[in-house]
C-alpha positions as CSV (number, residue, x, y, z in Angstrom):
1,X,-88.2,-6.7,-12.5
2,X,-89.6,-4.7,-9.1
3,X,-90.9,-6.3,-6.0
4,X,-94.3,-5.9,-5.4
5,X,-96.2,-5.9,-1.7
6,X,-99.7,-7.0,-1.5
7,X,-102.3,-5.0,-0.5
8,X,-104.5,-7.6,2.0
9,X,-101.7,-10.0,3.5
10,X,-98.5,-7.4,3.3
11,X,-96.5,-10.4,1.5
12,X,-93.9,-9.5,-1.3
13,X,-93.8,-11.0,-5.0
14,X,-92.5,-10.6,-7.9
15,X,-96.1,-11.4,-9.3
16,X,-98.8,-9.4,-10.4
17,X,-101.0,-11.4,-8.3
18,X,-100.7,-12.4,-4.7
19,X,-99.7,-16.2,-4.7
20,X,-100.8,-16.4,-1.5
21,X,-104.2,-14.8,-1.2
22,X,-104.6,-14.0,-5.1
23,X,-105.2,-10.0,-4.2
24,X,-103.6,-7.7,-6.7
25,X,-99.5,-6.6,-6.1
26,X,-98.4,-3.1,-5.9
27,X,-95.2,-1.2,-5.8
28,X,-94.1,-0.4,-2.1
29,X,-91.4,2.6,-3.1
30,X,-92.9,6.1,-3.3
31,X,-93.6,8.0,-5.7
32,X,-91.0,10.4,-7.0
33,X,-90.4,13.9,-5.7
34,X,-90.6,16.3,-8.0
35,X,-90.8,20.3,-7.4
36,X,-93.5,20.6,-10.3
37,X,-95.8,18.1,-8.6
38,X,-99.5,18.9,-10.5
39,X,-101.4,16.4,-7.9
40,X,-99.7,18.1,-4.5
41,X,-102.8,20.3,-3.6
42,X,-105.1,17.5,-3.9
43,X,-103.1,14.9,-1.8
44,X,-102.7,17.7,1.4
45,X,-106.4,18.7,0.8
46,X,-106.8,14.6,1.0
47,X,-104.4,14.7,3.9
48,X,-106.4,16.8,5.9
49,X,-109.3,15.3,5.1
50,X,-108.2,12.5,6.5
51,X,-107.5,13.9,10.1
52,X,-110.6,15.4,10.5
């Protein structure tokens, strides 16, 4: 069982579904690192993006 955040009212749950707002949970940890990481280019090229 993981804790879950959710995304409009920053509450955590163990729910699926906000009890409070009923928006949709997710999980707050990051994603694992891994060396081998397929989606890296796309999330700096997003990153960047994003600063512009």
């Amino acid at each position: 069982m993981n804790i879950l955040k959710c995304t409009k009212c920053n509450a955590y749950t163990l729910k699926e579904k906000c009890p409070e707002c009923d928006s949709k949970t997710f999980s707050p940890k990051p994603p694992k690192y891994s060396p081998l990481d397929q989606y890296g280019k796309y999330r700096l090229i997003y990153k960047k993006e994003q600063l512009l």
